[in-house]
N, C-alpha and C positions, 0 to 999 in steps of 0.2 A: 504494500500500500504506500499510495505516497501522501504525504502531507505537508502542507507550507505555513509553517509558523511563521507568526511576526515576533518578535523578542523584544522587550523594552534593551536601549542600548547597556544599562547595566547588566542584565542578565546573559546578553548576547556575549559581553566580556569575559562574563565566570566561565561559561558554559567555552568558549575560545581556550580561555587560560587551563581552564581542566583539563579539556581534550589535551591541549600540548605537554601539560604534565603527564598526562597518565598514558603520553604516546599512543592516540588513538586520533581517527577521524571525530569531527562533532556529533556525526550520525552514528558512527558506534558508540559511541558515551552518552547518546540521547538512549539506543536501543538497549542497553546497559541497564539504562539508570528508570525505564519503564519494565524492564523485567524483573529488576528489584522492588519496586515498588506497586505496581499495580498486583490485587489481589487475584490470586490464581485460586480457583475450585475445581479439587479434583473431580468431588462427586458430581452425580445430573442435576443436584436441587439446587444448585448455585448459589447456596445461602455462607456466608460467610462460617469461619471453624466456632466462633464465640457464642455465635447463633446456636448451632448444632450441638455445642456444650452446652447449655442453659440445661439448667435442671430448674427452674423454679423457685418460687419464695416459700418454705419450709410453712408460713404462718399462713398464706394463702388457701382458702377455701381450693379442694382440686373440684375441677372445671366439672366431672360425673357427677356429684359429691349432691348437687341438688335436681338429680333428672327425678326425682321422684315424684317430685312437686310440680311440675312443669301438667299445663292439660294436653289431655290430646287430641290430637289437628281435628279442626272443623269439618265435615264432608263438606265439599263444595257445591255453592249453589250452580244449578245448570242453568234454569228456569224461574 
């Protein structure tokens, strides 16, 4: 894919000076510096790992906890 950024002149500098330091093209230090940081999901639900770890608030009613009480569903009017 190609993309054309515009850089404020500051950032155009760092992102210059880096590269020359770190002996690379801008564009490999851009490709670099998006594959460290953009989040990767290995799994299909593409929900972040922090997401998928949540267990819950220990004090929190669990979500079943009051289907008892709930009515149930109306027939629907046709007519």
């Amino acid at each position: 894919m190609k993309i054309t950024l515009q850089l404020p002149p500051d950032l155009e500098r760092q992102l210059l000076d880096s590269a020359d330091r770190s002996q690379q093209t801008p564009e490999a230090l851009i490709v670099q510096t998006l594959r460290q940081h953009l989040p990767l999901f290995p799994d299909s639900t593409g929900w972040p790992q922090v997401v998928l770890d949540y267990v819950g608030d220990p004090e929190f009613p669990a979500f079943e906890s009051a289907r008892d009480e709930l009515l149930p569903p109306r027939e629907p009017e046709l007519f």
